[in-house]
C-alpha positions in Angstrom: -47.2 -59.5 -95.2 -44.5 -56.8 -95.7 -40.9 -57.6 -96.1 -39.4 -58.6 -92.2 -43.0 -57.7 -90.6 -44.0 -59.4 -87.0 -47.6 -59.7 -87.2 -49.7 -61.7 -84.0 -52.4 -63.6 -84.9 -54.7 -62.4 -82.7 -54.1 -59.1 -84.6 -57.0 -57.6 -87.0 -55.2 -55.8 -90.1 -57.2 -54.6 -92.8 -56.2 -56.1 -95.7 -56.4 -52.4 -97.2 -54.4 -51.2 -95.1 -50.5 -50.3 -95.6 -48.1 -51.6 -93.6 -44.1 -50.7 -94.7 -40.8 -52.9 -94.4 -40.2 -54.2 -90.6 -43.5 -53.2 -88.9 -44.3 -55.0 -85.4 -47.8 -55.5 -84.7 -48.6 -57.2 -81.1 -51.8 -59.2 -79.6 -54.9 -58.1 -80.5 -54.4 -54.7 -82.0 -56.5 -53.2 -84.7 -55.7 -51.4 -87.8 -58.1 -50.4 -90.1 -58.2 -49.8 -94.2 -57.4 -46.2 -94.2 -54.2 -46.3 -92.0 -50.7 -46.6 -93.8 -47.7 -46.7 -91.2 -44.0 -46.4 -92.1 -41.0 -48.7 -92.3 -39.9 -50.0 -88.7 -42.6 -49.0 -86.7 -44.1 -50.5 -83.8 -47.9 -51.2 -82.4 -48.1 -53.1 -79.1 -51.1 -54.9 -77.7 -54.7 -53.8 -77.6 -54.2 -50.5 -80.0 -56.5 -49.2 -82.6 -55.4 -47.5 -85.6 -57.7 -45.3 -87.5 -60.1 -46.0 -85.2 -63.8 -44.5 -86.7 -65.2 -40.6 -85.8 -68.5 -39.9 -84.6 -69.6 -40.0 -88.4 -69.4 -43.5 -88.6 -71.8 -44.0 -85.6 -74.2 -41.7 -87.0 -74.2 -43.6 -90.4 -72.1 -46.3 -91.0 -72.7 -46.8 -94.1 -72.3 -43.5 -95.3 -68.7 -43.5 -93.6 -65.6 -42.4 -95.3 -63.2 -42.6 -93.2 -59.8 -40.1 -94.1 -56.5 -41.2 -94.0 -54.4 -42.0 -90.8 -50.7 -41.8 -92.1 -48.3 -42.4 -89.6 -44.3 -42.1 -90.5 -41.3 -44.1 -89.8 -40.0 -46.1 -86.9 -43.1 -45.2 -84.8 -43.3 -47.0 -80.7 -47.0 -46.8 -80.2 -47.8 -48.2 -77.0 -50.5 -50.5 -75.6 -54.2 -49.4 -75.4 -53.2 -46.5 -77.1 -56.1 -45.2 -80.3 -55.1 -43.0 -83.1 -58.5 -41.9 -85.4 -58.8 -41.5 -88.6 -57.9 -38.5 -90.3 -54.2 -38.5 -88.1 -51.2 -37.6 -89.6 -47.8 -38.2 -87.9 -44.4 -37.2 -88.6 -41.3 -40.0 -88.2 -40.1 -41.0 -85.0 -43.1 -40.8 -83.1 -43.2 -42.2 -79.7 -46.5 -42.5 -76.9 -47.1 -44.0 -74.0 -49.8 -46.1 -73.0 -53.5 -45.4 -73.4 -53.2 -42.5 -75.3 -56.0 -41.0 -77.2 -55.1 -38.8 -80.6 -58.0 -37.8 -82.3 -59.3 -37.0 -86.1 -57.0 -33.9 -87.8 -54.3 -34.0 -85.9 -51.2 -32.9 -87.4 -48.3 -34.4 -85.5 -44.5 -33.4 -86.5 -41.6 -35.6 -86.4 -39.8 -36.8 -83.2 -42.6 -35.7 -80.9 -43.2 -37.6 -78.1 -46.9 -37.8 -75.8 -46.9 -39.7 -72.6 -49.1 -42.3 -71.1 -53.1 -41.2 -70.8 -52.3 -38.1 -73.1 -55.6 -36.8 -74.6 -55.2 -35.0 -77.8 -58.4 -33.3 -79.0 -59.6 -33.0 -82.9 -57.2 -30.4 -85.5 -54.9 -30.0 -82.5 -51.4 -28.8 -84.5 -47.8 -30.0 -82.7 -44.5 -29.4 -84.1 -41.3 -31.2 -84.5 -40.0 -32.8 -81.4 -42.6 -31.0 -79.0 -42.6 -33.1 -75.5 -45.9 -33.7 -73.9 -45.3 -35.2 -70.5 -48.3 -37.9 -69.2 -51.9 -37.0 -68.7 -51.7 -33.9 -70.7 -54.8 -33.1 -72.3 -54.9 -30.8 -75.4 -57.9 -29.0 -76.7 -59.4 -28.6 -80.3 -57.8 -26.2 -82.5 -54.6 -25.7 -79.9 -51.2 -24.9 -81.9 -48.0 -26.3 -79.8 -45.1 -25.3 -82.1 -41.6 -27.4 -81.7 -39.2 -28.1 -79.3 -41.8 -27.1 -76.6 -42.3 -29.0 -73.4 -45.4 -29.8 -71.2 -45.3 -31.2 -68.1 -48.0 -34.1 -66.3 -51.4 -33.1 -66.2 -50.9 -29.7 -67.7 -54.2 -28.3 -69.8 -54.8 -26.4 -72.5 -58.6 -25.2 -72.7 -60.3 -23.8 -75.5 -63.9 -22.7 -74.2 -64.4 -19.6 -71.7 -67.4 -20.3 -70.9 -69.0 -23.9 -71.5 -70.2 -25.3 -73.2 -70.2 -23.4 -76.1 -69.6 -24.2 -80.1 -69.5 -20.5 -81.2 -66.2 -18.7 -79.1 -64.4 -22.0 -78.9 -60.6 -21.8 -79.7 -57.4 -23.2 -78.6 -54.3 -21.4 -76.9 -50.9 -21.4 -78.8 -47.8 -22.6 -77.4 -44.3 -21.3 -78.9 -41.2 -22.3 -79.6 -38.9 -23.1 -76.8 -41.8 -23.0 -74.3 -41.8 -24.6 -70.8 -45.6 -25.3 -68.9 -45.0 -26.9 -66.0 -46.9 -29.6 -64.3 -50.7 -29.0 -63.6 -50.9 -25.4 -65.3 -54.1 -24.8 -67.0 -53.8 -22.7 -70.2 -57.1 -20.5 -70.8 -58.5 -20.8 -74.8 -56.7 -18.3 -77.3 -53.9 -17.6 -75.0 -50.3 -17.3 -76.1 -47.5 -18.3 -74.3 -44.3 -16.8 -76.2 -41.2 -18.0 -77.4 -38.9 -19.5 -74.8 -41.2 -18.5 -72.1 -42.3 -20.6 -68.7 -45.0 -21.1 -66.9 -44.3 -22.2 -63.3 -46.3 -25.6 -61.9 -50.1 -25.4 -60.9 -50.9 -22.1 -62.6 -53.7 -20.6 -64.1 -52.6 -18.7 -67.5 -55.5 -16.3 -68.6 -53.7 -13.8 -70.2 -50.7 -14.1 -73.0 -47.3 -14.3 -71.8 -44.9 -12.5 -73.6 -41.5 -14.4 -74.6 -38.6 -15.4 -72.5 -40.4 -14.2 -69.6 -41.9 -16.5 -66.4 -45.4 -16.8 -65.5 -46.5 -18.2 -62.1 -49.7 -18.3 -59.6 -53.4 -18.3 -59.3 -54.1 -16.1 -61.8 -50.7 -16.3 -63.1 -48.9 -13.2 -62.9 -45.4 -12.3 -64.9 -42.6 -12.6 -62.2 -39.6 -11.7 -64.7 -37.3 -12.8 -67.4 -36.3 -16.4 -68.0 -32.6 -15.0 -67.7 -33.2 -14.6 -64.0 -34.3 -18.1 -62.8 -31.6 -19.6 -60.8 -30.4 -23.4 -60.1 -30.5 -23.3 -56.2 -28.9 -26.6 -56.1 -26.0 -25.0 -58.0 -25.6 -27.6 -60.8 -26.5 -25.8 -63.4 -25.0 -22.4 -64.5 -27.7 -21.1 -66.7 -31.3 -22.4 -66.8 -33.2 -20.9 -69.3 -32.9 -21.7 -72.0 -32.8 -25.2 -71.4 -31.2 -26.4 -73.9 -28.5 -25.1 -72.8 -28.3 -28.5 -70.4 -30.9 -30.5 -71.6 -30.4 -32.3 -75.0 -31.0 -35.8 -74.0 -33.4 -37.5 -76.6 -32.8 -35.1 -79.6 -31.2 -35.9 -83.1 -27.9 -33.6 -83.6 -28.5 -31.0 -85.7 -31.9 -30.1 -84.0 -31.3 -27.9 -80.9 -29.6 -24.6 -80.5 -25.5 -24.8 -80.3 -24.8 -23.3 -76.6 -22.8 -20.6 -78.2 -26.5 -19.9 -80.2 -28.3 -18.3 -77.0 -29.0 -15.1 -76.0 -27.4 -12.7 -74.4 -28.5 -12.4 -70.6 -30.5 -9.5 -70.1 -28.9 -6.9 -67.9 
């Protein structure tokens, strides 16, 4: 057992797997042979890591299952399943009953909320935030510091089912998509840019700029949004007022942002 680890008994660790200095473990979660997780993290009840890909079912003893590496000081919540194949950045957080699946590539500090459904070779940067019951399709690329709100989706097939035009949109830096947008596959949604609640992106949407409606339609510039409760002087971008949760060193300084458009 590692050095200051809390393992249940009614826990099923591999005894190939590697588990670093301080790890939790609660009631009957499972981690398998090819999953290494780092120093200080925990794993609450009824979680799978490295949980097997379709390969296995097809032949299981064929099966090679790749590595699931997960980082530091990890809080992986109940019922949640990581596959094999994952790798995760330090500092990772999810809620419960999340699903990631095999390829991900997860950054550091990112945090995914309860019933989150990340698809296979889905790409997330440092210290993205994806709200709960966001679901991500295969092959989408959410770069850091971007925010997704509940239920938002990111699509990758125009017309399905299909294996032949399937691919991902891209979501970049600084980006806002608000709760119960749908993103349409290979769309880009630019730097700093917003897309307002319940909308239906089909086409890019250039940075800084807000995106809203059924099909969304650009309304204007990100410098133009307003607080109309008057607490906040400037909204966009937000980390001008929001920097709750975030190590220092990582955001913008205020006196960073850009000059308001005129």
């Amino acid at each position: 057992m590692p050095i200051g680890a809390q393992i249940h008994p009614t826990s099923i660790i591999s005894a190939e797997a590697a588990l670093g200095r301080g790890v939790s473990v609660g009631p009957y979660a499972v981690i398998n042979a090819n999953v290494s997780l780092g120093d200080g993290s925990h794993v609450d009840s009824h979680t799978v890591l490295g949980a097997p890909t379709a390969d296995y079912y097809a032949d299981a003893g064929a099966y090679q299952p790749a590595p699931c590496r997960i980082g530091r000081n990890a809080v992986i919540r109940s019922h949640c399943v990581v596959y094999a194949g994952v790798t995760i950045g330090d500092d990772f957080e999810c809620g419960h009953h999340a699903t990631v699946r095999e390829e991900a590539r997860i950054g550091d500090g990112v945090r995914i909320g309860t019933l989150c459904d990340l698809q296979p070779q889905v790409t997330i940067g440092n210290y993205a935030r994806l709200h709960s019951n966001v679901f991500v399709a295969r092959n989408s690329t959410i770069e850091e510091l971007t925010w997704l709100f509940p239920y938002a989706l990111l699509v990758d097939d125009p017309h399905p089912p299909s294996d032949t035009c399937t691919r991902g949109p891209t979501v970049r830096k600084f980006a806002v998509i608000g709760a119960r947008s749908t993103i349409f596959p290979s769309v880009e949604i630019g730097e700093g840019a917003v897309v307002g609640a319940m909308s239906l992106v089909r086409h890019d949407v250039p940075p800084n700029t807000v995106a809203v409606g059924v099909p969304a339609a650009i309304v204007g510039s990100t410098d133009d949004v307003v607080c109309h409760e008057d607490r906040i002087d400037r909204v966009y971008p937000w980390w001008l007022h929001f920097r709750r949760g975030y190590p220092d060193g990582v955001l913008p300084e205020p006196d960073d942002a850009p000059v308001r458009s005129t």
